[in-house]
Backbone and ligand atoms as CSV (ligand in chain L), in Angstrom:
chain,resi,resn,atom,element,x,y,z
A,1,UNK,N,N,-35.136,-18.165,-34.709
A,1,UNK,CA,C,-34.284,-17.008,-34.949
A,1,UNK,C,C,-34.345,-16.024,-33.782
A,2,UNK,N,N,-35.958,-15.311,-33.432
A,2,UNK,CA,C,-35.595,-15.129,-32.615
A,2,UNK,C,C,-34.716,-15.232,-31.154
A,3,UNK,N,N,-34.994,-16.857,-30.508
A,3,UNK,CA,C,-34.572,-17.473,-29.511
A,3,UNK,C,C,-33.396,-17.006,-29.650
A,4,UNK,N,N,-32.714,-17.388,-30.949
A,4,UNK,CA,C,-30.823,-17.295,-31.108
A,4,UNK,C,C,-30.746,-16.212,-30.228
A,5,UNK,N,N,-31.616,-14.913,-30.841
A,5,UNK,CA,C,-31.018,-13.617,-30.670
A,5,UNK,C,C,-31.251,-13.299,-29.140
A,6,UNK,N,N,-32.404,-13.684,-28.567
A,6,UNK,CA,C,-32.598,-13.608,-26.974
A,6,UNK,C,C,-32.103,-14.220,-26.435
A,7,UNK,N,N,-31.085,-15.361,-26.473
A,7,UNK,CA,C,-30.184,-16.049,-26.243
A,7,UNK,C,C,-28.568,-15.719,-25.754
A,8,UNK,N,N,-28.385,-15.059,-27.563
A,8,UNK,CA,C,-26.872,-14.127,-27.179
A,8,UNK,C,C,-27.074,-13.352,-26.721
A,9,UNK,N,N,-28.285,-12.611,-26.328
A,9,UNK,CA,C,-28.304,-11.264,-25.425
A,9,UNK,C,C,-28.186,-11.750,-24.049
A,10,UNK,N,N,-28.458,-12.545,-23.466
A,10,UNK,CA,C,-28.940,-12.859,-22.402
A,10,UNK,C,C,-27.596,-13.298,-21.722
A,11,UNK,N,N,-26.793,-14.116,-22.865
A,11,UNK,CA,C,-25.666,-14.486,-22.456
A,11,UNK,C,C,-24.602,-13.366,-22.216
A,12,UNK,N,N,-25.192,-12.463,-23.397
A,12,UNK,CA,C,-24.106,-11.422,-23.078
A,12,UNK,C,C,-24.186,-10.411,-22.132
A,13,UNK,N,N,-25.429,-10.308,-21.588
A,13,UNK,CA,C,-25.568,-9.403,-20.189
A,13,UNK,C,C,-25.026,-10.298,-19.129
A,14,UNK,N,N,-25.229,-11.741,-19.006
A,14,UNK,CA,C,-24.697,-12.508,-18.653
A,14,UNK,C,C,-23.147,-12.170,-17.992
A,15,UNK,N,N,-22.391,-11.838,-19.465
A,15,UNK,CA,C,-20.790,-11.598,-19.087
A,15,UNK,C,C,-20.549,-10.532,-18.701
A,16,UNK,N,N,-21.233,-9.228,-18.805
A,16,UNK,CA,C,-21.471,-8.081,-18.487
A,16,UNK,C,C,-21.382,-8.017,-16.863
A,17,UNK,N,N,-22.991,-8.941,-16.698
A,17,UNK,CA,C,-23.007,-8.721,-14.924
A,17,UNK,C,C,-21.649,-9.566,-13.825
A,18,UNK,N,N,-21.409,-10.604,-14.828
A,18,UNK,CA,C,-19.981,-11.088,-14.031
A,18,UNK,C,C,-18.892,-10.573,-14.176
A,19,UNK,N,N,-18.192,-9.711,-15.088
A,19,UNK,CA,C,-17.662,-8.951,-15.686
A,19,UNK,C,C,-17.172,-8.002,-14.508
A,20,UNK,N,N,-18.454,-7.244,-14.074
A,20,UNK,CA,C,-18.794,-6.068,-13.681
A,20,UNK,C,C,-18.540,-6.686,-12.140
A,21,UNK,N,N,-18.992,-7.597,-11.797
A,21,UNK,CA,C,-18.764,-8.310,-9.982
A,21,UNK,C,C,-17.431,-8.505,-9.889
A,22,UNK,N,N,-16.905,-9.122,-10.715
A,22,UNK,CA,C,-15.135,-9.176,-10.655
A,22,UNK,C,C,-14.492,-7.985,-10.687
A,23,UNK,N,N,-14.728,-7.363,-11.556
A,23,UNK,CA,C,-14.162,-5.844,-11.467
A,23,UNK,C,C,-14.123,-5.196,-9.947
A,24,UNK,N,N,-15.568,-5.208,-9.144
A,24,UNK,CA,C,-15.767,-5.090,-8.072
A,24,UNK,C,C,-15.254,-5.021,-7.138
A,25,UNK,N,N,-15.170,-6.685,-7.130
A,25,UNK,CA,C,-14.325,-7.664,-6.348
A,25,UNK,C,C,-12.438,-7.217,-6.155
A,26,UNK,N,N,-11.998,-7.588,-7.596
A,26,UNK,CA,C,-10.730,-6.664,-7.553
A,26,UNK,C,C,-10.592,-5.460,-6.985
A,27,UNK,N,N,-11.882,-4.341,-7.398
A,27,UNK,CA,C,-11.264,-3.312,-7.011
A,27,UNK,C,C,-11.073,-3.153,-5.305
A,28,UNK,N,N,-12.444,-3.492,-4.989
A,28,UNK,CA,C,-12.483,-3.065,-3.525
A,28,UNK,C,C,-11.612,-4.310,-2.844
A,29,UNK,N,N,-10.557,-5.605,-3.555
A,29,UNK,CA,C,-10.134,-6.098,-2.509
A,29,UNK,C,C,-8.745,-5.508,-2.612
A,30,UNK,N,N,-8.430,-4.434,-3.972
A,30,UNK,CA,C,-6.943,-3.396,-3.950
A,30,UNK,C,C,-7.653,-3.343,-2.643
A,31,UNK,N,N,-8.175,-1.955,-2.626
A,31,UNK,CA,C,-7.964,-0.785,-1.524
A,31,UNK,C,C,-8.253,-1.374,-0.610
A,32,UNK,N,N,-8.719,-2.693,-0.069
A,32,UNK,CA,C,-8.549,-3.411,1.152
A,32,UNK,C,C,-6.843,-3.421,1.459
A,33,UNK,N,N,-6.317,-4.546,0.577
A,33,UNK,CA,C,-4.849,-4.712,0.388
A,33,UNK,C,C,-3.775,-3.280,1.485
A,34,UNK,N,N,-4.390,-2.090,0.260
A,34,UNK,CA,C,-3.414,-0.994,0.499
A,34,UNK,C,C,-3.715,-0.324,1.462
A,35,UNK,N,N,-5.110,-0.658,2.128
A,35,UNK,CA,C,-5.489,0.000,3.382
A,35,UNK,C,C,-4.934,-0.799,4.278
A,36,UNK,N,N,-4.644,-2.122,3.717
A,36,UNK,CA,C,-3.780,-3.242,5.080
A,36,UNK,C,C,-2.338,-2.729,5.440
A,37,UNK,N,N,-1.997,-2.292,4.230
A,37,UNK,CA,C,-0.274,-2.352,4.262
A,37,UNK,C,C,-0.135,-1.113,4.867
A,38,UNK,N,N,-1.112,-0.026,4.716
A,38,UNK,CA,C,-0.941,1.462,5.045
A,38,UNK,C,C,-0.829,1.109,6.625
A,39,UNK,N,N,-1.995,0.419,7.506
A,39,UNK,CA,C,-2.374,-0.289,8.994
A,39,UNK,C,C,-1.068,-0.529,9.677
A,40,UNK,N,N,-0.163,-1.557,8.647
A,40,UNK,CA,C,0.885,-1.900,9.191
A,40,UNK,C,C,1.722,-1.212,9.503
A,41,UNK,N,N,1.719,-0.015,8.764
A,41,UNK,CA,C,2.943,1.109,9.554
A,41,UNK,C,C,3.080,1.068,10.913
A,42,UNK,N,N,3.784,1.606,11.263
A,42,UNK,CA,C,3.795,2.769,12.445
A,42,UNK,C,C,3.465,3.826,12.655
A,43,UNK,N,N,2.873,4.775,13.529
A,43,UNK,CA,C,3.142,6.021,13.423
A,43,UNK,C,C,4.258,6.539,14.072
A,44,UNK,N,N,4.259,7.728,13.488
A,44,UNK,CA,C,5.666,8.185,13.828
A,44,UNK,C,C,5.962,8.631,15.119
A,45,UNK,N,N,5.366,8.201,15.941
A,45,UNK,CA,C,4.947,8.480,17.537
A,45,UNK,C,C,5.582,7.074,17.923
A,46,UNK,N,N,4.614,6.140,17.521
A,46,UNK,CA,C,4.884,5.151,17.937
A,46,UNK,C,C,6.186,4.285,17.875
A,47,UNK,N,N,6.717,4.790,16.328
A,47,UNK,CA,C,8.630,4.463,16.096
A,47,UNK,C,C,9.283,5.664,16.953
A,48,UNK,N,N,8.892,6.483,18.153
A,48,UNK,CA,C,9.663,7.119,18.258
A,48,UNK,C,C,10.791,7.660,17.531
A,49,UNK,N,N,9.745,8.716,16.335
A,49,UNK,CA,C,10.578,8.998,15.467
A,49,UNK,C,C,10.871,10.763,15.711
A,50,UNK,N,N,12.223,11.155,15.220
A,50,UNK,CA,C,13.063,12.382,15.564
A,50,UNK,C,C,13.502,13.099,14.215
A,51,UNK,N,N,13.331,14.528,13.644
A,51,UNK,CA,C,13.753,15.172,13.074
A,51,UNK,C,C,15.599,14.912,12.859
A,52,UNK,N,N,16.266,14.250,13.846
A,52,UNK,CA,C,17.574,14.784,14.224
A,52,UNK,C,C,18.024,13.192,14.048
A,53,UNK,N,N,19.385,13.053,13.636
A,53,UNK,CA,C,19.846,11.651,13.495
A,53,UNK,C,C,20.411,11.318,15.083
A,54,UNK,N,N,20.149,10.462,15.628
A,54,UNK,CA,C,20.674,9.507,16.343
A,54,UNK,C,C,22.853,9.269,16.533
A,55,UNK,N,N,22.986,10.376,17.225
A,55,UNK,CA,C,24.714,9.774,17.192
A,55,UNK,C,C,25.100,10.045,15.551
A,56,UNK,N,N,25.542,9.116,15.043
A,56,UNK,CA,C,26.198,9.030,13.734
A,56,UNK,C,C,24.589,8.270,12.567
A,57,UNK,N,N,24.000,7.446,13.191
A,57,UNK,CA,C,23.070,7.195,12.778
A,57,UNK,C,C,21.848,8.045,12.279
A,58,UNK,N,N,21.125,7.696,11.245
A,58,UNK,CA,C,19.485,8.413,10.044
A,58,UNK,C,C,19.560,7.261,9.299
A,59,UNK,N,N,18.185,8.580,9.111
A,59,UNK,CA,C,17.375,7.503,8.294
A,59,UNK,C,C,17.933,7.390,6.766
A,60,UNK,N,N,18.618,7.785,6.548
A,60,UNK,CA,C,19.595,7.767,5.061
A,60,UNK,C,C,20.200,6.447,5.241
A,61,UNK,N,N,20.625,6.095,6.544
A,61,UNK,CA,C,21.700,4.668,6.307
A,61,UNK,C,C,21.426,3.816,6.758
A,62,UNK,N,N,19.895,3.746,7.364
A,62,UNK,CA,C,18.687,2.567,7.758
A,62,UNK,C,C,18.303,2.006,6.382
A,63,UNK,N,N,17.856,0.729,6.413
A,63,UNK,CA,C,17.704,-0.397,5.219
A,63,UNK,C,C,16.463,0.083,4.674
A,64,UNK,N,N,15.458,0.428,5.522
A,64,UNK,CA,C,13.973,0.827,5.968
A,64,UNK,C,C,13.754,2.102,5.192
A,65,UNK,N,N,14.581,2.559,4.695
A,65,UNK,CA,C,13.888,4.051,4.247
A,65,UNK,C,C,14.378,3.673,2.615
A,66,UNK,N,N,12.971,4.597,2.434
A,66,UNK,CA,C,12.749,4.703,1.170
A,66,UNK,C,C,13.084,5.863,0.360
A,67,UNK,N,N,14.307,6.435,-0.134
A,67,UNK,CA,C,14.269,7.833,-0.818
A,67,UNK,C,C,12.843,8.387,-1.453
A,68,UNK,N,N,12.667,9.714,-1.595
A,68,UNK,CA,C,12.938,10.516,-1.174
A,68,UNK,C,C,12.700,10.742,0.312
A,69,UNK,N,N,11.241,10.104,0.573
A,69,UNK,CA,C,11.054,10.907,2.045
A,69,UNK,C,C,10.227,9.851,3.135
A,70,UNK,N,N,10.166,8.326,2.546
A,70,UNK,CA,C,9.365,7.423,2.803
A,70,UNK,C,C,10.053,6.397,3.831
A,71,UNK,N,N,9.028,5.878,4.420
A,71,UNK,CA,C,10.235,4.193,4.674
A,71,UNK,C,C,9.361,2.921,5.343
A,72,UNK,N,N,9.531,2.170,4.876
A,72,UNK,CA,C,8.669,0.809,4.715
A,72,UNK,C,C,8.030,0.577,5.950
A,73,UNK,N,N,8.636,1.102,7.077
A,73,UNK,CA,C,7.753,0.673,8.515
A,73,UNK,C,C,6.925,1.621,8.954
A,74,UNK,N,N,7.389,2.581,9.006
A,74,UNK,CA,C,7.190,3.722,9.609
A,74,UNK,C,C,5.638,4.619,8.556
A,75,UNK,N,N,5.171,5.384,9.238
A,75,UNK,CA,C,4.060,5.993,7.789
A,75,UNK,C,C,3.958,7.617,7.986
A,76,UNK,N,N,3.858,8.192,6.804
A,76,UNK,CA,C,4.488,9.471,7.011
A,76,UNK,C,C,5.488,9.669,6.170
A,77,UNK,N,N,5.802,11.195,6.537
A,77,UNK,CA,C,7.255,11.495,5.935
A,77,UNK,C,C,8.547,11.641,6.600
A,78,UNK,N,N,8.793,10.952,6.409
A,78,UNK,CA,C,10.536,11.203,7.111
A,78,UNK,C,C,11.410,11.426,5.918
A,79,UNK,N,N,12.679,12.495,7.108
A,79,UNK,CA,C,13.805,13.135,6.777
A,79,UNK,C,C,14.970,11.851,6.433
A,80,UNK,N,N,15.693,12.057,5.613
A,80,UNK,CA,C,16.996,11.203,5.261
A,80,UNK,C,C,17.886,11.499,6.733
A,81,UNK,N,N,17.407,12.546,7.165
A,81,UNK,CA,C,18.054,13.150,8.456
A,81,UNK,C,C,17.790,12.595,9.773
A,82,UNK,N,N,16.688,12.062,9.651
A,82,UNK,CA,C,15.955,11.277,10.999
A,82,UNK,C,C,16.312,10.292,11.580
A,83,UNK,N,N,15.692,9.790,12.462
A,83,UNK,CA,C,15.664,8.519,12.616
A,83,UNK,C,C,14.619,7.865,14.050
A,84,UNK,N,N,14.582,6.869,14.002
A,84,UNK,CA,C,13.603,6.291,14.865
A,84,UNK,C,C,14.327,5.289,15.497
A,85,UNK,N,N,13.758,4.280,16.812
A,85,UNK,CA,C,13.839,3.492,17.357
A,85,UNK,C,C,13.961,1.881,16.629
A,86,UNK,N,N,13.363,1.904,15.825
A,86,UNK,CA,C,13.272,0.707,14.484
A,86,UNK,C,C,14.675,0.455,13.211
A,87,UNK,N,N,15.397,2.219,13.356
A,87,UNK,CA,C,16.251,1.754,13.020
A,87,UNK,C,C,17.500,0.804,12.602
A,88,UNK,N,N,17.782,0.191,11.368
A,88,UNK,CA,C,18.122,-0.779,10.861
A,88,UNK,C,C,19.417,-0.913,9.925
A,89,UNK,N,N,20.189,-0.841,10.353
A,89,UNK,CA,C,22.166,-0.823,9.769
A,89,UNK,C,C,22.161,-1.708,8.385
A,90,UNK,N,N,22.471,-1.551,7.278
A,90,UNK,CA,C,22.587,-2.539,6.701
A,90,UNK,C,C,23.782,-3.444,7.378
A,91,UNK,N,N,24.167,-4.806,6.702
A,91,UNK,CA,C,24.966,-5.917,7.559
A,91,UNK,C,C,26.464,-4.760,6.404
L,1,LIG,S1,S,15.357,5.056,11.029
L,1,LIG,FE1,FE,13.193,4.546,11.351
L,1,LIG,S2,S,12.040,6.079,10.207
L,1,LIG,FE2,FE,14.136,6.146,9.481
L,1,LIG,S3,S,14.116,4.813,7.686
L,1,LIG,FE3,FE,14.777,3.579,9.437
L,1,LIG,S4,S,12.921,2.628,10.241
L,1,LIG,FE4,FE,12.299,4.299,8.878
């Protein structure tokens, strides 16, 4: 009887401590992930990016931007008004 009971305990710290390593694992391989994707930007130096639209061209009618103030390459905030060198027309 006893054994049983030192048994399911054992097993169940068991699932606990693997439980708890996976959790881990997931968490810190998110904020790996989102620290990767954040890396991949640009800075806004580096897109030669401008307060001021380009000619007729911004960042409003680039594929790349993300309303309100975002845009998939670039990192930072940009203006719907802006635009950068990376700029991208839809077809
Ligand atoms: S013009 Fe540049 S900064 Fe603006 S949305 Fe497009 S890629 Fe991003």
């Amino acid at each position: 009887m006893v054994d049983q009971r030192s048994d399911r305990t054992r097993r169940h710290l068991m699932r606990m401590v693997v439980q708890g390593i996976l959790q881990g694992i997931s968490a810190g391989l998110l904020a790996r992930i989102s620290q990767a994707h954040a890396a991949d930007k640009m800075t806004l130096q580096q897109a030669e990016y401008q307060d001021k639209p380009q000619g007729i061209y911004s960042c409003a009618m680039c594929t790349l931007f993300e309303p309100p103030k975002s845009c998939k390459v670039v990192e930072g905030e940009v203006s719907k008004y802006g635009w950068c060198k990376v700029f991208a027309l839809a077809d």
